[in-house]
Rosetta silent file (secondary structure, phi, psi, omega in degrees, C-alpha in Angstrom):
SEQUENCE: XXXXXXXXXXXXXXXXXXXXXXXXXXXXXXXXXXXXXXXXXXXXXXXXXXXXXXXXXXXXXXXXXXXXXXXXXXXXXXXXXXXXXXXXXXXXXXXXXXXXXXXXXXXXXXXXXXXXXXXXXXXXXXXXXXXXXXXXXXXXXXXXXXXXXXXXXXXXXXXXXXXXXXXXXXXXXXXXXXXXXXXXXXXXXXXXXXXXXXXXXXXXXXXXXXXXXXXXXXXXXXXXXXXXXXXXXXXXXXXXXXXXXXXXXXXXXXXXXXXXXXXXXXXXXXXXXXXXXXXXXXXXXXXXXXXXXXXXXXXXXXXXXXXXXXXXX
SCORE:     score description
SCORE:     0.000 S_00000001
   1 L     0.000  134.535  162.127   88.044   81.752  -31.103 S_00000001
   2 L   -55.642  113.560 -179.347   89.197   80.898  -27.677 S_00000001
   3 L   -96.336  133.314 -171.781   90.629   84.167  -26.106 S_00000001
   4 L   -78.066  121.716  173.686   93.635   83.226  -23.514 S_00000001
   5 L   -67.959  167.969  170.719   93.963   85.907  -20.796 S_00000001
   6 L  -117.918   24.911  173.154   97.187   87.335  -20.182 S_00000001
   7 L   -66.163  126.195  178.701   96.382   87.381  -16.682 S_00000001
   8 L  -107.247  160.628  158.857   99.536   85.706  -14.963 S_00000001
   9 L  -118.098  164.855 -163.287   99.290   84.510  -11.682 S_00000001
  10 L  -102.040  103.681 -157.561  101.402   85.333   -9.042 S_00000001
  11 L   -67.951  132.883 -175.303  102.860   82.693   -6.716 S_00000001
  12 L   -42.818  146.645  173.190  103.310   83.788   -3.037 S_00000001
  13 L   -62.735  145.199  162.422  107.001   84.903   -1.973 S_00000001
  14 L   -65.094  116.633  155.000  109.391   83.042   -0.022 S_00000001
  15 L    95.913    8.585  160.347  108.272   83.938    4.019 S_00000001
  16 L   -95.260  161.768  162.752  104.609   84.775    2.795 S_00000001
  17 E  -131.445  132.231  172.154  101.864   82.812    4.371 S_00000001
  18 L    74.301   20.553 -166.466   98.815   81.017    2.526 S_00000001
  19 L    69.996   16.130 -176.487   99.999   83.880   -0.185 S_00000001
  20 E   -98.860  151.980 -172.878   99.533   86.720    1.823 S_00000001
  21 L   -65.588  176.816  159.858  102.686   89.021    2.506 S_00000001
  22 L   -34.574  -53.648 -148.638  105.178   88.557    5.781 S_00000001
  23 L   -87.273   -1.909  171.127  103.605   91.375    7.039 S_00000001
  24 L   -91.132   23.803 -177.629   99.869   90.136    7.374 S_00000001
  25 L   -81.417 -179.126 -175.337  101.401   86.986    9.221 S_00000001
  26 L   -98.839  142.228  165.551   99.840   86.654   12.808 S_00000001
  27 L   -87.073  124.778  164.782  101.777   87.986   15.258 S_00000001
  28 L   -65.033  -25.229 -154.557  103.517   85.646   17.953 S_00000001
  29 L   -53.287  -41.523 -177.509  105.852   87.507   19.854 S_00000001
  30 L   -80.587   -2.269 -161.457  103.245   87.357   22.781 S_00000001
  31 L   -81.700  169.430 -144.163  102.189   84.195   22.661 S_00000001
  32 L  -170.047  116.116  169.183  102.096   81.789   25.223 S_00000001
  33 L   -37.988  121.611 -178.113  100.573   78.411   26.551 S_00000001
  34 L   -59.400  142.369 -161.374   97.709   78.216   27.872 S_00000001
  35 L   -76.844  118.010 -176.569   97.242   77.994   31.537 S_00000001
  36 L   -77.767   47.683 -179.937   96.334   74.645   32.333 S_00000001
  37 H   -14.858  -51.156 -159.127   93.255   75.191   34.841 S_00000001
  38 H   -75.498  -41.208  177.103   92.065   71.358   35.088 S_00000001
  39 H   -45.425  -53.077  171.501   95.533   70.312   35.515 S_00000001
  40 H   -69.568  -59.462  178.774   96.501   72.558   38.931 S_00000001
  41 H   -23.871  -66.108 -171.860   92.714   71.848   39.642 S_00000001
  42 H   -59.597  -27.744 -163.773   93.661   67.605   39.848 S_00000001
  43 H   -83.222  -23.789 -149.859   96.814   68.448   41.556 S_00000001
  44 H  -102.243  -53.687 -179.618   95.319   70.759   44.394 S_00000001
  45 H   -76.300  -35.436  178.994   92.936   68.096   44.547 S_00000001
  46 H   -83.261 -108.699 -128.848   95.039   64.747   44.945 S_00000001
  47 H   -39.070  -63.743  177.425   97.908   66.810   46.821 S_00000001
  48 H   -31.973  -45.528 -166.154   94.615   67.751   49.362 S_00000001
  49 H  -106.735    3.720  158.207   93.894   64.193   49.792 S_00000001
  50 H   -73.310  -32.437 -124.849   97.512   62.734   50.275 S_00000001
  51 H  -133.336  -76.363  163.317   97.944   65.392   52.869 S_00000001
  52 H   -54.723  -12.987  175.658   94.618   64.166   54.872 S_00000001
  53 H   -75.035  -67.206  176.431   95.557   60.452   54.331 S_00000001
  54 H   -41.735  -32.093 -163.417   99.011   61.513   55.933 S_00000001
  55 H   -91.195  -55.178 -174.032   97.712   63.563   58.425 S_00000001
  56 H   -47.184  -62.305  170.159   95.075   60.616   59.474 S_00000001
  57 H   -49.836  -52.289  177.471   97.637   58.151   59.626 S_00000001
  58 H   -77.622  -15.690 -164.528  100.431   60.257   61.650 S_00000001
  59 L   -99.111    3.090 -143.220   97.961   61.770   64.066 S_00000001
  60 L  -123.181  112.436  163.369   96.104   58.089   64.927 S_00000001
  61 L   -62.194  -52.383 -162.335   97.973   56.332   68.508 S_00000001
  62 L   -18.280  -47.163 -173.882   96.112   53.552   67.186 S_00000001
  63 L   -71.941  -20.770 -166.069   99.174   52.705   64.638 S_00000001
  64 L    25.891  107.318 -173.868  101.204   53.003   67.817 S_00000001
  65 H  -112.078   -3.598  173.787  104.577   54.611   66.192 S_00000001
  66 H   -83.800  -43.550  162.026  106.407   54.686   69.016 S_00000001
  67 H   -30.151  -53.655  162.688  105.913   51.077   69.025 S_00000001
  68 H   -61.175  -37.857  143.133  107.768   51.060   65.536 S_00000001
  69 H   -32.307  -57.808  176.426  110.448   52.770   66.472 S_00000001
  70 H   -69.331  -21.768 -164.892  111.291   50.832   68.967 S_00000001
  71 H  -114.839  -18.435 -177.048  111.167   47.079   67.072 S_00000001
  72 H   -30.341  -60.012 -153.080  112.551   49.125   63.702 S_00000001
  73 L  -130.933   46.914 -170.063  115.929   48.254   64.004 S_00000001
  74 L   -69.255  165.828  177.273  115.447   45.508   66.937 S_00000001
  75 H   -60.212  -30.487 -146.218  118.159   42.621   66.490 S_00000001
  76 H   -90.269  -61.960  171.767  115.553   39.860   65.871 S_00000001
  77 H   -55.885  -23.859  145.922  114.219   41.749   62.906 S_00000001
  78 H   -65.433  -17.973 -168.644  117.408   42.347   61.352 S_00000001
  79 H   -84.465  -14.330 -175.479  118.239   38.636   61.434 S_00000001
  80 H  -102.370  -34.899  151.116  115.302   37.872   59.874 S_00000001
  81 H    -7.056  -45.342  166.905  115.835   40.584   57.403 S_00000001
  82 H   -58.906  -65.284  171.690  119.008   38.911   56.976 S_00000001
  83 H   -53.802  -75.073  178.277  116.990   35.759   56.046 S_00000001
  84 H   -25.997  -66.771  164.658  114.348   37.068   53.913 S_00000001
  85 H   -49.010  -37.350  154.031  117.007   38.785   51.574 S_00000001
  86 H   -39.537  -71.484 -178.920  119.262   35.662   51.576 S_00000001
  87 H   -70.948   -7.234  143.712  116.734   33.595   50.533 S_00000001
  88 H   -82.560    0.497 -171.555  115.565   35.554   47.741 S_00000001
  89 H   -89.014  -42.052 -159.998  118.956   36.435   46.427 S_00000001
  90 L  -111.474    5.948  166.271  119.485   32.505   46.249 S_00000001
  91 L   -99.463  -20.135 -174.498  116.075   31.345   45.107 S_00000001
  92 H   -80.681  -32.947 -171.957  116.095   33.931   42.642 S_00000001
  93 H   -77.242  -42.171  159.436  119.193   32.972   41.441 S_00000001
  94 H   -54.554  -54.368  179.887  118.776   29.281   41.323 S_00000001
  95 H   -53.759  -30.702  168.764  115.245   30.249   39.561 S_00000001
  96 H   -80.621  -34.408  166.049  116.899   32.044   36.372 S_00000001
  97 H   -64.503  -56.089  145.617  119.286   29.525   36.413 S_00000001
  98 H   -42.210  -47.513  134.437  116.863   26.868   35.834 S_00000001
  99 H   -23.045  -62.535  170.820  114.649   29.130   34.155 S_00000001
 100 H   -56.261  -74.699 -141.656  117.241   29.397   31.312 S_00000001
 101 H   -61.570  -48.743  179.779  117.772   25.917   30.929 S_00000001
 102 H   -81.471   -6.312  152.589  114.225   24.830   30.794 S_00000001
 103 H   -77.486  -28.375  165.458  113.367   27.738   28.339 S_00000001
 104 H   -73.040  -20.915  179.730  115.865   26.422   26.299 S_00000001
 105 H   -79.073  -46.899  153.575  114.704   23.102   26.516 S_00000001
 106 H    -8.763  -66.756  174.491  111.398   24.450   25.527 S_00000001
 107 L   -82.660    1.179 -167.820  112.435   25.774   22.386 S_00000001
 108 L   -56.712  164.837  140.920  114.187   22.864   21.480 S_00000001
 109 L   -71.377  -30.294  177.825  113.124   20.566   18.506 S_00000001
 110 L   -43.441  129.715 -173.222  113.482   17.671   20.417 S_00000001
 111 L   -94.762  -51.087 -176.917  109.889   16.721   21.192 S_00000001
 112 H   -85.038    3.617  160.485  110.853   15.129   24.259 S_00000001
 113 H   -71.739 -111.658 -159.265  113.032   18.109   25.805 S_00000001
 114 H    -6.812  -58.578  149.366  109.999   20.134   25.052 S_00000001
 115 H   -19.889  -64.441  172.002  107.785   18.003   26.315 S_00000001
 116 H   -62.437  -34.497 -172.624  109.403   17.626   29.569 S_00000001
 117 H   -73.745  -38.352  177.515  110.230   21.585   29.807 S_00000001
 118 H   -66.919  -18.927  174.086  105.848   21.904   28.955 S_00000001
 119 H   -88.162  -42.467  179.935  105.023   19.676   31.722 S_00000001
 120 H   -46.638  -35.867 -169.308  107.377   21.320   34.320 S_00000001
 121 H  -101.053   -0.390  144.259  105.990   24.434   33.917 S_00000001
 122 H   -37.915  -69.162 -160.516  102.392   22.662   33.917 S_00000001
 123 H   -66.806  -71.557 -173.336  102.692   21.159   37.093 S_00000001
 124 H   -44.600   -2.631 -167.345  105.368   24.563   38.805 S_00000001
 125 H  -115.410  -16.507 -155.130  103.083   27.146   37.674 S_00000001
 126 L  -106.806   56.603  169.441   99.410   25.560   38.265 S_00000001
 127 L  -142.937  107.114 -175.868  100.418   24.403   42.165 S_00000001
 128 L   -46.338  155.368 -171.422  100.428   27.595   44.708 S_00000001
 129 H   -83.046   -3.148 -179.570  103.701   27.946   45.878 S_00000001
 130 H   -77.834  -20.910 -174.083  102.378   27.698   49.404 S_00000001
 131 H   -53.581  -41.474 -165.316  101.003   24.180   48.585 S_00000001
 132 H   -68.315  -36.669  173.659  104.620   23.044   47.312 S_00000001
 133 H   -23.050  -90.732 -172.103  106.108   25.079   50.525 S_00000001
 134 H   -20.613  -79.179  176.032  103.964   22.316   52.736 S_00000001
 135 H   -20.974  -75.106 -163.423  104.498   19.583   50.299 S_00000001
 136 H   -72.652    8.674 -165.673  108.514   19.713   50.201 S_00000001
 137 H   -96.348  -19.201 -162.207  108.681   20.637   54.239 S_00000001
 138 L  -146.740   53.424 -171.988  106.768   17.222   54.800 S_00000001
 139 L   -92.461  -74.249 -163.505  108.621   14.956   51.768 S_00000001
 140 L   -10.632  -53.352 -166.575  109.495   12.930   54.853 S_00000001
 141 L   -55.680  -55.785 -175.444  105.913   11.461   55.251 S_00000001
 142 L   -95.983  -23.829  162.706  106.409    9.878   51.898 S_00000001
 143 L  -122.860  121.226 -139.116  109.981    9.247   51.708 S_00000001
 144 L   -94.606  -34.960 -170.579  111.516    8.644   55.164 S_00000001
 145 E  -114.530  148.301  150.720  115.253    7.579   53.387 S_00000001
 146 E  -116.521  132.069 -174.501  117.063    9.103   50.275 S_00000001
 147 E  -108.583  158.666 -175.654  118.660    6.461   48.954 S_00000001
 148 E  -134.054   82.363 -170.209  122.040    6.669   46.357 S_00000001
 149 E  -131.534  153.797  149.948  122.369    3.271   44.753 S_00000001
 150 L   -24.448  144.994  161.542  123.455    1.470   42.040 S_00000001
 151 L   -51.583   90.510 -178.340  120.647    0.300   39.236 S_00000001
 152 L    91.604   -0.421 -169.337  119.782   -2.928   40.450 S_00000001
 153 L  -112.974 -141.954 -148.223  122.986   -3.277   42.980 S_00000001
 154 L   -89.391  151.717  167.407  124.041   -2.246   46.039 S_00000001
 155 E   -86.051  171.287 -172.483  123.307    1.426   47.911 S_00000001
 156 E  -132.686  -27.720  153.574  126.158    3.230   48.023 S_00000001
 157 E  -149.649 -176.704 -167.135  124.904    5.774   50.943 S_00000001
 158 E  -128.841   95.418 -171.420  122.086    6.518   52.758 S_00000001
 159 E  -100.705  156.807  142.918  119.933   10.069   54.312 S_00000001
 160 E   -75.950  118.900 -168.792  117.419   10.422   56.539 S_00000001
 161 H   -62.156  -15.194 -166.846  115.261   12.806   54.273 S_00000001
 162 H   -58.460  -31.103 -165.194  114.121   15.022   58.050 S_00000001
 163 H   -90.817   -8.471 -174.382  118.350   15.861   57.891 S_00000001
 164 H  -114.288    4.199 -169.418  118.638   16.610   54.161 S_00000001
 165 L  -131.898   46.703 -172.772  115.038   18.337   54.040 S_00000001
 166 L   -76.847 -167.629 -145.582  114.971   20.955   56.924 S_00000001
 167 H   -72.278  -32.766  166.430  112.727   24.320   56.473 S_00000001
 168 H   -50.202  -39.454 -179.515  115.926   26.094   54.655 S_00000001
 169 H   -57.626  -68.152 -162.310  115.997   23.187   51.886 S_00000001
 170 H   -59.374  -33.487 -171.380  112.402   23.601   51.589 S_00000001
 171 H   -77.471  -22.831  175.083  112.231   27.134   51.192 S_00000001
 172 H  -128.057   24.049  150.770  114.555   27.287   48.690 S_00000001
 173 H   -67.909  -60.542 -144.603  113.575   24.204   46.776 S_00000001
 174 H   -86.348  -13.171 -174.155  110.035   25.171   46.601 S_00000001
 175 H   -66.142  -50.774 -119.082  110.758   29.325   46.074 S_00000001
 176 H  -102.544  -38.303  175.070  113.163   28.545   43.372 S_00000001
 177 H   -48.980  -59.839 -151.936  111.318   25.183   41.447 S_00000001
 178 H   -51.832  -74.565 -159.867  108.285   27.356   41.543 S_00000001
 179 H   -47.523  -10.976 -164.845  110.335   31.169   40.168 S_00000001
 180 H   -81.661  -47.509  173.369  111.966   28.730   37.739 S_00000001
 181 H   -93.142  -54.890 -158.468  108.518   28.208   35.693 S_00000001
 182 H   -82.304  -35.711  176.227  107.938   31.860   35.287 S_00000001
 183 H   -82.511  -24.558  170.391  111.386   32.874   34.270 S_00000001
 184 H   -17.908  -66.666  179.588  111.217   29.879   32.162 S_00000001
 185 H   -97.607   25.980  173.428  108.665   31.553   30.051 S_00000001
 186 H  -106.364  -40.853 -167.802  110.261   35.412   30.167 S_00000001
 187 H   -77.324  -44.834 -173.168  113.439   34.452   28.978 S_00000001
 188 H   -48.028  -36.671 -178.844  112.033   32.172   26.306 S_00000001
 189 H   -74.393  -32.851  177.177  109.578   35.323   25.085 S_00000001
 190 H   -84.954   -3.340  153.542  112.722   37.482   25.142 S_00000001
 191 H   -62.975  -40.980  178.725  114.551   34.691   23.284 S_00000001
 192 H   -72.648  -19.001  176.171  112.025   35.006   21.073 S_00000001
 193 L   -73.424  -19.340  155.003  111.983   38.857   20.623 S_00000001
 194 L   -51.643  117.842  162.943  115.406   38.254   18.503 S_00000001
 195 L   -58.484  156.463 -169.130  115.044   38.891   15.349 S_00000001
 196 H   -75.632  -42.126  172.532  115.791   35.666   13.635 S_00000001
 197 H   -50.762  -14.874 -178.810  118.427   37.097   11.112 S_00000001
 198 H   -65.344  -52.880 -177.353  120.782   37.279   14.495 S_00000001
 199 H   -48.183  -81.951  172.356  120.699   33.512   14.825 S_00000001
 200 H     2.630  -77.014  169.579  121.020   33.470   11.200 S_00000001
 201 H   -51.953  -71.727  149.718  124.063   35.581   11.249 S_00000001
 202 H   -18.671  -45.239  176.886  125.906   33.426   13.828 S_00000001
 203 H   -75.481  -30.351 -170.896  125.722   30.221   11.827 S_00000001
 204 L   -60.831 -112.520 -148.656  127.083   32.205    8.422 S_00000001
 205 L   -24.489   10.828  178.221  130.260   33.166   11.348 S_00000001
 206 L    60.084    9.326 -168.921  130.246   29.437   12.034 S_00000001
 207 L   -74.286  150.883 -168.473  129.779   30.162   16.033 S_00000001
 208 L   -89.720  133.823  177.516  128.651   27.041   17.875 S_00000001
 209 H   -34.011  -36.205 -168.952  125.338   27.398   19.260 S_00000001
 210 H   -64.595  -52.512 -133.968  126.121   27.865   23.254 S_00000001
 211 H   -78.404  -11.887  171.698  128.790   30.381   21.974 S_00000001
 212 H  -108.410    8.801 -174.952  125.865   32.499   20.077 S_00000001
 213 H   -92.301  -39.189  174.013  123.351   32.143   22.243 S_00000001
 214 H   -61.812  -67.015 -152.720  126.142   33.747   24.976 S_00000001
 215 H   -86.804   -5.701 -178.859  127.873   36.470   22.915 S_00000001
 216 H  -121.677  -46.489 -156.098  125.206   37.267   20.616 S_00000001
 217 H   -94.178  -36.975  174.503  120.964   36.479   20.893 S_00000001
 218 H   -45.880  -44.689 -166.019  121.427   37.009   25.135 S_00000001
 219 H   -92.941  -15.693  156.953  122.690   40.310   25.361 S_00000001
 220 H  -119.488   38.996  168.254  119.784   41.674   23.004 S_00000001
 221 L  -113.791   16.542  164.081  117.353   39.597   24.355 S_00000001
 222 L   -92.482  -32.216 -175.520  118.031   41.346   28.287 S_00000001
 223 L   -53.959  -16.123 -174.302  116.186   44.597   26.836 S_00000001
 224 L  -129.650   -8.701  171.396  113.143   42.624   27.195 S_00000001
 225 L   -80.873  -59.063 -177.647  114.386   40.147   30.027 S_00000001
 226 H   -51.000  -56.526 -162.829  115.113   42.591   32.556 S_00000001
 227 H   -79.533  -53.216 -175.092  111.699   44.488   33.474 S_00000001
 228 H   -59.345  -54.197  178.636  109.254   41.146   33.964 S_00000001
 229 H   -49.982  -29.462  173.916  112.583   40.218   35.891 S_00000001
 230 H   -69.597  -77.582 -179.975  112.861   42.843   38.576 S_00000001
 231 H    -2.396  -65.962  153.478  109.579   42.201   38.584 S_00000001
 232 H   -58.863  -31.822  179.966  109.844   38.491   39.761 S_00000001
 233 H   -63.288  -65.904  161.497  112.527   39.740   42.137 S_00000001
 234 H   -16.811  -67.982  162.951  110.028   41.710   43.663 S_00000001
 235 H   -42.392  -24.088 -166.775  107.634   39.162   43.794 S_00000001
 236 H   -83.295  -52.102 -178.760  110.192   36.803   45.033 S_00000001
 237 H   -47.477  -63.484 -139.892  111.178   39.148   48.207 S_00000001
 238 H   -91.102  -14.032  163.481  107.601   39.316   49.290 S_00000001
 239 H   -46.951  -53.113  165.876  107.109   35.674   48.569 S_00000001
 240 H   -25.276  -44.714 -154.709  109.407   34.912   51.508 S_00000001
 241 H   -71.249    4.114  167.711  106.818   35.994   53.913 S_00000001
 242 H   -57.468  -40.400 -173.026  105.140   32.696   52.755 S_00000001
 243 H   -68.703  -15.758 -175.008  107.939   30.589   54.399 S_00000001
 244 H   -43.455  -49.271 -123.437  106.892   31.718   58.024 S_00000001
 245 H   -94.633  -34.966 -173.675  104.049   28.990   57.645 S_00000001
 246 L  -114.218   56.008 -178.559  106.744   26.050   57.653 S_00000001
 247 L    24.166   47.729  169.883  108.669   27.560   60.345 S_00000001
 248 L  -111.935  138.656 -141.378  111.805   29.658   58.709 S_00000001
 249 L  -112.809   68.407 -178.020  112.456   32.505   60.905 S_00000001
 250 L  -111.756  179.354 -168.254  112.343   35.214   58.172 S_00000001
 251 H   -39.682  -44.912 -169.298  111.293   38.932   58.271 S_00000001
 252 H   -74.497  -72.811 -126.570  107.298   38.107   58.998 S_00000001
 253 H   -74.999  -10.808  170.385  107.744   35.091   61.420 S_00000001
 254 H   -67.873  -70.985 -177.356  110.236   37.678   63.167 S_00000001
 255 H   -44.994  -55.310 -149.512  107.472   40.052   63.413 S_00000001
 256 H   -91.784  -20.063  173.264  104.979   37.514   64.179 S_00000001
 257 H   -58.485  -39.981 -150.157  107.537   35.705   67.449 S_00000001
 258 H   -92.084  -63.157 -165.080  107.403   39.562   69.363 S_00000001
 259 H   -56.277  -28.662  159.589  103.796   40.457   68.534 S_00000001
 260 H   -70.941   -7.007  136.241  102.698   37.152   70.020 S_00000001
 261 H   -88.012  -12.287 -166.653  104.309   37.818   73.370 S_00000001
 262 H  -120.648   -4.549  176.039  103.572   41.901   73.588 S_00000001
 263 L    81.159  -22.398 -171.549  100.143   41.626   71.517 S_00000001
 264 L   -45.185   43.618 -160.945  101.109   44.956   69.625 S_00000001
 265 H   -72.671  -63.411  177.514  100.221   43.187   66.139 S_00000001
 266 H   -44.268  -49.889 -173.101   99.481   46.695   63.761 S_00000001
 267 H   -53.351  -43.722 -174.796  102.985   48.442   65.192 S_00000001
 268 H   -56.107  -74.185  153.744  104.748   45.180   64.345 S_00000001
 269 H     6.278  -50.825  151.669  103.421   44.667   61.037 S_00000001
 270 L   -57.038  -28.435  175.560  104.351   48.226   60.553 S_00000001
 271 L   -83.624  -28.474 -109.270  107.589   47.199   61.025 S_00000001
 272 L  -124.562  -73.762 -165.069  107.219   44.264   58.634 S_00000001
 273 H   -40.415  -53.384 -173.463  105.532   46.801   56.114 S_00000001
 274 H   -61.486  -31.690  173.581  108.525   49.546   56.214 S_00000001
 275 H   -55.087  -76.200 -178.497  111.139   46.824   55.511 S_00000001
 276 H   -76.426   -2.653  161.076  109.836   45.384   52.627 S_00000001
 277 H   -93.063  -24.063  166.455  108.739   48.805   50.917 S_00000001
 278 H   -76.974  -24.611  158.924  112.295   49.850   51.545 S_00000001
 279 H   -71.336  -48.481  175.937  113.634   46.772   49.849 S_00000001
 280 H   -59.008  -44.989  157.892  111.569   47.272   47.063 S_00000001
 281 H   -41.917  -80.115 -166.172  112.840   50.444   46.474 S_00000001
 282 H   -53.721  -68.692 -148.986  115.931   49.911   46.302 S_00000001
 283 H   -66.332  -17.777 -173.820  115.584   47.034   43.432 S_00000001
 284 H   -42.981  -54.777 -154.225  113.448   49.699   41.722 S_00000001
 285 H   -89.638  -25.177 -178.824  116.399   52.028   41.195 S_00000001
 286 H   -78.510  -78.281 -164.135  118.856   48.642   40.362 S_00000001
 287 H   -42.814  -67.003 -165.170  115.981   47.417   37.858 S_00000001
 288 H   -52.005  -46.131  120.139  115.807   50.876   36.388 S_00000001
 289 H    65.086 -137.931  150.627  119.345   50.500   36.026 S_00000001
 290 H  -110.158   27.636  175.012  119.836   48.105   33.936 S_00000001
 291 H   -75.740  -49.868  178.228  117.192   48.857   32.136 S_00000001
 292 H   -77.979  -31.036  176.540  119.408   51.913   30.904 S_00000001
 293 H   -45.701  -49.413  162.705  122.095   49.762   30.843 S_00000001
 294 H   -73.431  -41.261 -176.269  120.766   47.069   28.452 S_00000001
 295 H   -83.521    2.858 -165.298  119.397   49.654   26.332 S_00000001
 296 H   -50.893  -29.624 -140.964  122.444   52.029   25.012 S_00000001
 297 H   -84.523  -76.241 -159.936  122.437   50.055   22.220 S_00000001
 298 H   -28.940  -56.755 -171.587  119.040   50.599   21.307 S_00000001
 299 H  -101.231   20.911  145.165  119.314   54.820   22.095 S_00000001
 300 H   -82.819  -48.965  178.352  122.775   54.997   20.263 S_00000001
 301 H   -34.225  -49.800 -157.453  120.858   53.522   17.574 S_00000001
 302 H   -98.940  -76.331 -150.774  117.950   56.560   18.029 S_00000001
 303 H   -72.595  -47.752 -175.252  120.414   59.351   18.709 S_00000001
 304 H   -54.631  -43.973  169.556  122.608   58.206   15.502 S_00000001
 305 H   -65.523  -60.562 -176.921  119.344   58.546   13.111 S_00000001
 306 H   -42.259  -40.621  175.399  118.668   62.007   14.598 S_00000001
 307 H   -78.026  -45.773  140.665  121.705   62.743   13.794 S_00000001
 308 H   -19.949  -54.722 -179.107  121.707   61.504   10.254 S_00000001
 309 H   -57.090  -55.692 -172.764  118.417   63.799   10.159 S_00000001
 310 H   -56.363  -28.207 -166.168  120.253   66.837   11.535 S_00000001
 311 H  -105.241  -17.279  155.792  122.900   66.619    8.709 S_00000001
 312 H   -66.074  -35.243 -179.731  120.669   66.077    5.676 S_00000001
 313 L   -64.423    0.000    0.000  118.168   69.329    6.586 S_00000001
């Protein structure tokens, strides 16, 4: 016969560990993170060599800083300051605006919107924007008149293109044509980042496309719109200094009228440099922003499951 022990066994207590009592647990009371040697090591090291870069820089006449001083906050350079932000505020703005339309035309069914929206941003993305600068500064050469006529009739007026195409036209034809293909294909990916049930959901509520594309698939397709956008703004700002080259009297070509009477060319430059990293900044802290801005939904969303969590435990 099989004999059965009457050995029982004995399952660990509530507040034992591994089945051992409380009082064999390890004690914690002292315990404490370890000191993180490599870490103050990298920091000691990097802070040392920001601190000799700085030191290199400030200590070197070479950089002439008195020079910078002096042209920082000269009148010429605010005006072109003046430009340079203008004309990215209103190329940028023209460029999203456009941007939308030919991403929507993109996504269309229509083979020949789509068509048309895939060749624009053929030809706007694979032509440097300085070539189009040149190009639309010297549309004269090939069309001397813009004409406004009937089909087959009569004109009805008449430009000289030199008076409808001075360096301001061009600059923010070719900034905006060009920024135009690029938002083209951010807003279309963050159109696309919508789940589909949104759309969905709009047609059940009967809303007319425009009106769900406004009030509904737009406002959670900016969570993914916004950061490649600052981005472009960015991109856009320092893009100005491109326009110098067709004579618009922006932040560089400011820079570049003084240092070509006083010769000073690093100090200016310096001046040039300090502008546009202080511009950038500031959209940093605007991007970041509405970055928080766009997202509440997202981290109401996040804090409301945590909270769910907290009330089932």
């Amino acid at each position: 016969m099989t004999s059965i022990s009457n050995t029982s066994q004995v399952s660990p207590r509530k507040g034992d560990t591994d089945g051992r009592p409380a009082t064999d647990a390890y004690d914690v009371s002292r315990a404490h993170r370890p000191l993180p040697v490599w870490r103050i090591a990298a920091w000691l090291i990097l802070g040392w060599i920001c601190l000799q870069a700085v030191m290199i820089v400030a200590l070197n006449d070479n950089f002439g800083w008195g020079v910078v001083g002096k042209y920082l906050f000269h009148p010429n350079i605010l005006d072109g300051l003046t430009v340079t932000l203008g004309l990215a505020a209103v190329s940028m703005f023209l460029g999203i605006l456009f941007g939308l339309v030919i991403a929507i035309m993109r996504m269309s069914p229509d083979r020949l919107l789509s068509g048309f929206a895939g060749g624009f941003l053929w030809f706007f993305r694979g032509v440097p924007l300085l070539v189009q600068l040149i190009f639309w500064y010297n549309m004269s050469t090939l069309f001397p008149e813009v004409r406004l006529s009937i089909p087959f009739g009569p004109d009805l007026a008449v430009w000289e293109t030199n008076s409808l195409i001075s360096p301001l036209t061009a600059a923010i034809i070719g900034l905006a044509l060009h920024e135009a293909a690029y938002m083209a294909e951010i807003i279309r990916g963050g159109l696309l980042s919508v789940d589909h049930g949104q759309v969905e959901a709009t047609q059940a509520f009967g809303m007319s496309r425009g009106r769900s594309l406004r009030r509904v698939i737009l406002p959670q397709a900016m969570r993914s719109i916004v950061p490649p956008t600052g981005n472009q703004f960015i991109s856009m700002v320092k893009a100005t200094s491109l326009v110098s080259v067709i004579a618009m009297s922006d932040l560089l070509y400011s820079v570049q009228a003084i240092y070509n009477r006083t010769f000073e060319v690093i100090p200016l430059l310096l001046v040039a440099v300090a502008w546009y990293l202080f511009i950038v900044s500031i959209l940093n802290v605007g991007q970041g922003f509405l970055e928080r801005h766009f997202g509440r939904s997202e981290r109401g969303a996040v804090e409301d499951d945590v909270k769910a969590e907290e009330a089932e435990v």
